[in-house]
C-alpha positions as CSV (number, residue, x, y, z in Angstrom):
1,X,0.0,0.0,0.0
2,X,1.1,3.3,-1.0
3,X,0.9,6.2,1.5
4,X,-1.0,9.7,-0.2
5,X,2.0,11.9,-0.9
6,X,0.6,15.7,0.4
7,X,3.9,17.2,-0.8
8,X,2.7,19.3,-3.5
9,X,1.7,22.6,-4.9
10,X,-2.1,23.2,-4.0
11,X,-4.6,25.0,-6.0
12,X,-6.4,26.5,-3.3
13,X,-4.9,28.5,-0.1
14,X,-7.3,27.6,3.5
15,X,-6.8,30.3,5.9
16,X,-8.9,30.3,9.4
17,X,-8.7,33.6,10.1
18,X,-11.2,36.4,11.5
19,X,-14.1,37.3,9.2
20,X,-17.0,39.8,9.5
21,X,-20.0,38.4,9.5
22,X,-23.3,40.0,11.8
23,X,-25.2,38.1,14.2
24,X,-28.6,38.5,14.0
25,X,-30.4,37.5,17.3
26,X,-34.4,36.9,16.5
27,X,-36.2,38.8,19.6
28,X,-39.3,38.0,17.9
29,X,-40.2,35.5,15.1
30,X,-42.1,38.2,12.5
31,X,-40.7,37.8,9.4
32,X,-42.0,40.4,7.8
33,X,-40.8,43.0,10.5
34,X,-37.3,41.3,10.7
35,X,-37.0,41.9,7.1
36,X,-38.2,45.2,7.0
37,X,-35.7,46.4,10.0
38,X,-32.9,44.7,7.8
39,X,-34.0,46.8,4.4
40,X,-33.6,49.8,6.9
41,X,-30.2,49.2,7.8
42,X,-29.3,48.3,4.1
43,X,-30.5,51.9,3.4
44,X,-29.1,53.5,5.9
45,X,-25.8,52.0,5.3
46,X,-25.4,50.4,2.2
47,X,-21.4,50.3,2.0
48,X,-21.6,47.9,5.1
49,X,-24.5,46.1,4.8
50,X,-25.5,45.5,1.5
51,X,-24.8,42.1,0.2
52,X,-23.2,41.6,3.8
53,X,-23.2,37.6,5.6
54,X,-25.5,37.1,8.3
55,X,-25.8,34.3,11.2
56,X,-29.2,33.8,12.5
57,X,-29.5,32.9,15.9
58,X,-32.6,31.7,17.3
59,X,-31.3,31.0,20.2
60,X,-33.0,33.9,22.2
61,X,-36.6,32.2,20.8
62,X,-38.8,30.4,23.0
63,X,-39.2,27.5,20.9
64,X,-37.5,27.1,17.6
65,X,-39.5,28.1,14.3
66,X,-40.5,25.2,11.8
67,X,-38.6,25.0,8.3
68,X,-41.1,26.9,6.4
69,X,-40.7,29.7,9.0
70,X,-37.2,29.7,8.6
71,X,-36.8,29.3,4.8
72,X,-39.4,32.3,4.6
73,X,-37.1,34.4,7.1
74,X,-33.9,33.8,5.0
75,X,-36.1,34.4,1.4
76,X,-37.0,37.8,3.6
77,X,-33.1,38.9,4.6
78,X,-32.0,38.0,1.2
79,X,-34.8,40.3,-0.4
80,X,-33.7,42.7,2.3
81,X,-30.3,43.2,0.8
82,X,-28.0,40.3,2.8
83,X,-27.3,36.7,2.6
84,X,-27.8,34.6,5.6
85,X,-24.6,32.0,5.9
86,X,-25.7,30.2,8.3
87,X,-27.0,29.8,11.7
88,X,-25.8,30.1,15.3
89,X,-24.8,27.0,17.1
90,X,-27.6,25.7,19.6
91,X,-29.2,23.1,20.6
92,X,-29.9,19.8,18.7
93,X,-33.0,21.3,17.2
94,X,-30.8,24.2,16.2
95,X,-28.6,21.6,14.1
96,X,-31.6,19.5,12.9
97,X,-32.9,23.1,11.4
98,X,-29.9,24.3,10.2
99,X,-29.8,20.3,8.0
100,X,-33.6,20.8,6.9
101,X,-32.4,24.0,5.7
102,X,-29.0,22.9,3.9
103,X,-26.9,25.6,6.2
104,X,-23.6,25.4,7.8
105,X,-23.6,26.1,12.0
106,X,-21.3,28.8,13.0
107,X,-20.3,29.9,16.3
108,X,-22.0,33.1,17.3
109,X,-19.8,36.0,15.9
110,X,-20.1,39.6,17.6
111,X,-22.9,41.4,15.7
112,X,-21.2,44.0,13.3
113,X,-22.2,47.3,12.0
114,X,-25.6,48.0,14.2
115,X,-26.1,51.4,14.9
116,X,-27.4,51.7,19.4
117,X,-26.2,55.0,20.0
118,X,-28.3,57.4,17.5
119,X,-29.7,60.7,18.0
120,X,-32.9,60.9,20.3
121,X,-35.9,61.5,18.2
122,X,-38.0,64.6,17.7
123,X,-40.1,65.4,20.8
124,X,-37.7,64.7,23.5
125,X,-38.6,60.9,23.2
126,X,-35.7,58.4,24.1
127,X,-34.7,56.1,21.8
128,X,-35.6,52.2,22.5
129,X,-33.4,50.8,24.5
130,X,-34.0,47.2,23.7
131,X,-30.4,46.4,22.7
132,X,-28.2,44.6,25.2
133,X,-24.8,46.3,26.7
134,X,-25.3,49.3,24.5
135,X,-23.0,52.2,25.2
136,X,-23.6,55.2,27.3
137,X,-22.4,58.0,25.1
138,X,-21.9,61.9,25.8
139,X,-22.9,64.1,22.7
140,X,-22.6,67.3,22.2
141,X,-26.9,68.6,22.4
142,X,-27.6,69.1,18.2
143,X,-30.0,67.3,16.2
144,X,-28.8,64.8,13.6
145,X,-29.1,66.1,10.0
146,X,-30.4,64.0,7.2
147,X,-27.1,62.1,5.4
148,X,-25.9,64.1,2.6
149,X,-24.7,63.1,-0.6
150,X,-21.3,62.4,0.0
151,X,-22.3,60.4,3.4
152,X,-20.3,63.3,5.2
153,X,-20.8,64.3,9.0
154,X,-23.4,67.5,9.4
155,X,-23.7,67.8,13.1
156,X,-21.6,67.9,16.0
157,X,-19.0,65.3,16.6
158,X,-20.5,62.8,19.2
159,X,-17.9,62.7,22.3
160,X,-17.5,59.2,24.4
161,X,-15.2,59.7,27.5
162,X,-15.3,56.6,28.9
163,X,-13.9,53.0,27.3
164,X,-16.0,51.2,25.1
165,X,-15.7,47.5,25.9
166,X,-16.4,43.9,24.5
167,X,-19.1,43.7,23.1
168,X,-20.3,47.1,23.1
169,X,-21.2,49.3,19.8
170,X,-21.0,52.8,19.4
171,X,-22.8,54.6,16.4
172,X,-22.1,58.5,15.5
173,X,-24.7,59.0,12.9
174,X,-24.2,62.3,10.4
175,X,-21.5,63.0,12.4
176,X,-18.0,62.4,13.3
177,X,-16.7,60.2,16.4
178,X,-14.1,60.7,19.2
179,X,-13.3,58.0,21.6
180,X,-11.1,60.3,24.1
181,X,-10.6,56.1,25.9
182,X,-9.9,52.9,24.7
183,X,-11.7,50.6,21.9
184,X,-11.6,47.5,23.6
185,X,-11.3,43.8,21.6
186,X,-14.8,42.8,20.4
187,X,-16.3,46.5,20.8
188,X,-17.1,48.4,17.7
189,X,-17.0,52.2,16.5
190,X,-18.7,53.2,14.1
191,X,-19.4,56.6,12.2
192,X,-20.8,58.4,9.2
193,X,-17.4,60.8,9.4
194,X,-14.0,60.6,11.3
195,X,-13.2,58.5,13.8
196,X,-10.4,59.9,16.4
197,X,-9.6,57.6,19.3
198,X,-7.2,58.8,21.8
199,X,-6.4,55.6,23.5
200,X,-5.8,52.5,22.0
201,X,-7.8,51.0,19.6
202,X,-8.2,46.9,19.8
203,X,-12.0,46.3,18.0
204,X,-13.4,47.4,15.1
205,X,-13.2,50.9,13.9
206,X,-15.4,51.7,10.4
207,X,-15.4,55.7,9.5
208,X,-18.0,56.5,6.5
209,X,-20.7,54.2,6.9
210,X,-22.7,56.2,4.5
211,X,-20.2,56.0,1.9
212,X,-17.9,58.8,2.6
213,X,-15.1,58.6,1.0
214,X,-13.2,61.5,2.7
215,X,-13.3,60.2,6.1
216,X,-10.6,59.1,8.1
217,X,-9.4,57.0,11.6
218,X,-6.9,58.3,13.8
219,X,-5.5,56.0,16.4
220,X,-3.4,56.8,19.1
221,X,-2.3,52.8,19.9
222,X,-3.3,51.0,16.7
223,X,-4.0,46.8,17.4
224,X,-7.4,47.3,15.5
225,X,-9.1,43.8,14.8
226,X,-10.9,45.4,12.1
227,X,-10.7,48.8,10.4
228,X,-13.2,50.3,7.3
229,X,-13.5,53.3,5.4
230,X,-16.6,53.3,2.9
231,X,-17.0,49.4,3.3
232,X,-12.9,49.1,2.4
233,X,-11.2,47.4,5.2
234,X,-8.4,45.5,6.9
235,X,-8.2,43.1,9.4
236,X,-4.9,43.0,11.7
237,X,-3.4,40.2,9.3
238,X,-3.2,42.2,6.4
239,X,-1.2,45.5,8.2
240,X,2.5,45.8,8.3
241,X,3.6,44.5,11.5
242,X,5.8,47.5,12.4
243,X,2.7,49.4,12.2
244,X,0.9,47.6,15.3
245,X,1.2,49.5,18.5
246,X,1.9,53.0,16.9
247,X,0.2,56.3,16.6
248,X,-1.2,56.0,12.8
249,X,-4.2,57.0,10.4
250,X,-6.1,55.3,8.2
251,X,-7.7,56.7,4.8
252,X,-8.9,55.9,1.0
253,X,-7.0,56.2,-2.0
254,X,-8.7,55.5,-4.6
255,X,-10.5,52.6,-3.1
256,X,-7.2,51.2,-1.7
257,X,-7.2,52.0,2.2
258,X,-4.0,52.9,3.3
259,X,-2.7,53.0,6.9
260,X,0.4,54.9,8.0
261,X,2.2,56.7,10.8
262,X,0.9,60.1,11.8
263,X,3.1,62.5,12.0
């Protein structure tokens, strides 16, 4: 018997690397509202979440939904503008649905580019607060203008002073950001201008979310996990590694992002 011989030039790289993909956590099995909310967030922010992979996690569901529930949910995101990869890893119904519906299970990845901390709506009415570990932010009082054209901020930059930690998202809408703390692993910045953190940055950090090209991320410690400008990015495995740990800022060039030391 002859032993395989695995010493040869492959055809296809496999990396396991990190990847962004949103979790989408079903409160509430409605499809038609689950698809709707996603067609707003594809409109809101189409450089991010148009065409983006989605996980969908029943687990916060009382019971799981039956297969044509589910294939009518994913038929619904997909019309929405994203394509559900797969779903979240459960229980054993979990697995049996994720067969029925010919879908891989994944592990639950940190949901990506959700806006939590937008302006409070006309009236004085609070936002919902339905959103778990959503961050606290300090603003400077100004209403949010409608997104312009070019995406750009229109209002004044929303301040946070404290650190924005694991799991936490932070969302500066029509405006730009400044984290005067530190971007912890697994938290996520995100803003329709500039992003300026003064600490150091180790989650994700996406500037333009409306599709400004002109915005920009300054870092003061830079060991991003993630970092976008219009829906470019880079994850930490594709930057130089004499670049991790420094003071640096990250723009566009036409459509290429480039990151480099500040001055």
């Amino acid at each position: 018997m002859t032993s395989a011989n695995l010493d040869y030039e492959q055809a296809g790289e496999l990396k396991i690397g990190q990847v962004g993909i949103a979790n989408l956590r079903v409160r509430t099995l409605d499809v038609e509202q689950l698809s709707r909310e996603m067609r707003e967030r594809v409109e809101r922010a189409p450089k991010l979440f148009g065409r983006a992979p989605v996980i969908i996690d029943f687990g916060g569901l009382a019971r799981m939904p039956d297969v044509a529930t589910a294939q009518a949910l994913l038929d619904g995101l997909r019309g929405a503008g994203v394509l559900p990869v797969g779903l979240s890893y459960g229980t054993r119904e979990t697995e049996q649905l994720a067969e029925q519906l010919r879908l891989p299970l994944l592990a639950k990845f940190r949901a990506q580019y959700e806006p939590v901390a937008t302006a409070a709506p006309a009236g004085g009415a609070s936002a919902p607060a339905d959103r778990r570990e959503s961050v606290a932010a300090e603003a400077a009082p100004a209403k949010a203008a409608k997104a312009q054209a070019a995406g750009a901020a229109s209002s004044p930059g929303l301040v946070q002073k404290t650190p924005v930690r694991s799991g936490q998202q932070l969302y500066a809408e029509n405006r730009d950001l400044t984290v005067l703390n530190t971007v912890g692993a697994g938290a996520e910045v995100i803003s329709d201008g500039s992003i300026h953190i003064y600490g150091t940055l180790r989650g994700r950090a996406l500037a333009g979310a409306q599709g400004n090209t002109d915005a920009r991320i300054f870092c003061r410690e830079f060991h991003a996990e993630l970092v976008a400008i219009a829906g470019h990015y880079k994850v930490l495995e594709d930057v130089p590694k004499e670049l991790r740990g420094k003071s640096v800022q990250v723009w566009l060039d036409k459509d290429e992002l480039k990151i480099a030391l500040q001055e």
